[in-house]
C-alpha positions, 0 to 999 in steps of 0.5 A: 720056661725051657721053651719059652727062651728057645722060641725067643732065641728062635724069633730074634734073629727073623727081625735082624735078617728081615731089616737086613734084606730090606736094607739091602733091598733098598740100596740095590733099588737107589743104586739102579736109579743112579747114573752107573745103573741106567746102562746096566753090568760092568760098564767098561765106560764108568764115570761118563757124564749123563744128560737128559735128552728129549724127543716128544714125549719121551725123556732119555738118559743117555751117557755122552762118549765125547773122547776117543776112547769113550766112543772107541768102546761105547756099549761093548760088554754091557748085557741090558740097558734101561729102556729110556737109557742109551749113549749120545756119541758126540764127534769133533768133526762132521763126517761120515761115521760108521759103528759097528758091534763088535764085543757088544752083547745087546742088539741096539738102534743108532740114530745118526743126528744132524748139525739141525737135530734132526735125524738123519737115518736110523740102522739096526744093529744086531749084537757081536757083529762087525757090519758097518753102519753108517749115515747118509750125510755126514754128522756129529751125533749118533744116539744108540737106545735099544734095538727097535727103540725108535721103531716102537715109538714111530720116531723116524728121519726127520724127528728133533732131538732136543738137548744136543750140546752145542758146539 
């Protein structure tokens, strides 16, 4: 009798953990499908709004930086990003703006964006560097994805992205 009480005290609390990690476990996994999980660890940018953006085939979720600040700290910090994840920065004025990635830990692509949509030109960026990387013609949009993105796919200058805002 002895026994059979230590084996169930032993047994119980198996069913209470396991239902507890999987718990957890499906938590963790809805919160990466949220918007704060596509550009993954300690955003420094939280709350940005995120929209859907396509270019042929593929459907991007990007987080728009429209506000000074936004644009001013983009990506820096972060350490991964989901692979159709990135950042639209979107500029008042038609110019030529240049980035660079100081205080930013993954290496990424930027694809500069014209008034039409199209792509202008694409830089690679190498991560904590303070090289400029600029258009060839003046523009509003620039897309940053992970390093090579655009390459991967044959998506080069001239190539639509759909789903810019307007204005």
């Amino acid at each position: 009798m002895k026994n059979s009480v230590l084996q169930i005290n032993h047994v119980t609390p198996k069913p209470r953990f396991g239902l507890l990690a999987l718990g957890l476990g499906l938590f963790l996994g809805l919160l990466s499908l949220t918007p704060a999980g596509l550009a993954q660890t300690s955003s420094p940018n939280p709350g940005l709004p995120v929209i859907e953006l396509k270019t042929g085939i593929y459907r991007l979720q990007v987080e728009v930086a429209a506000t000074p600040q936004a644009r001013q700290t983009g990506l820096m910090y972060r350490t991964v990003m989901a692979q159709n994840a990135g950042m639209l920065f979107i500029f008042e004025q038609k110019a030529g703006h240049c980035f660079w990635m100081s205080n930013t830990k993954i290496p990424l692509s930027i694809a500069f964006i014209g008034d039409d949509s199209k792509i202008v030109n694409i830089e690679e960026m190498q991560a904590d560097t303070t090289n400029n990387h600029c258009p060839k013609a003046p523009i509003r949009f620039a897309l940053e994805m992970n390093q090579k993105w655009f390459a991967e796919r044959a998506l080069g200058p001239g190539t639509l992205i759909q789903g810019l805002p307007k204005n």
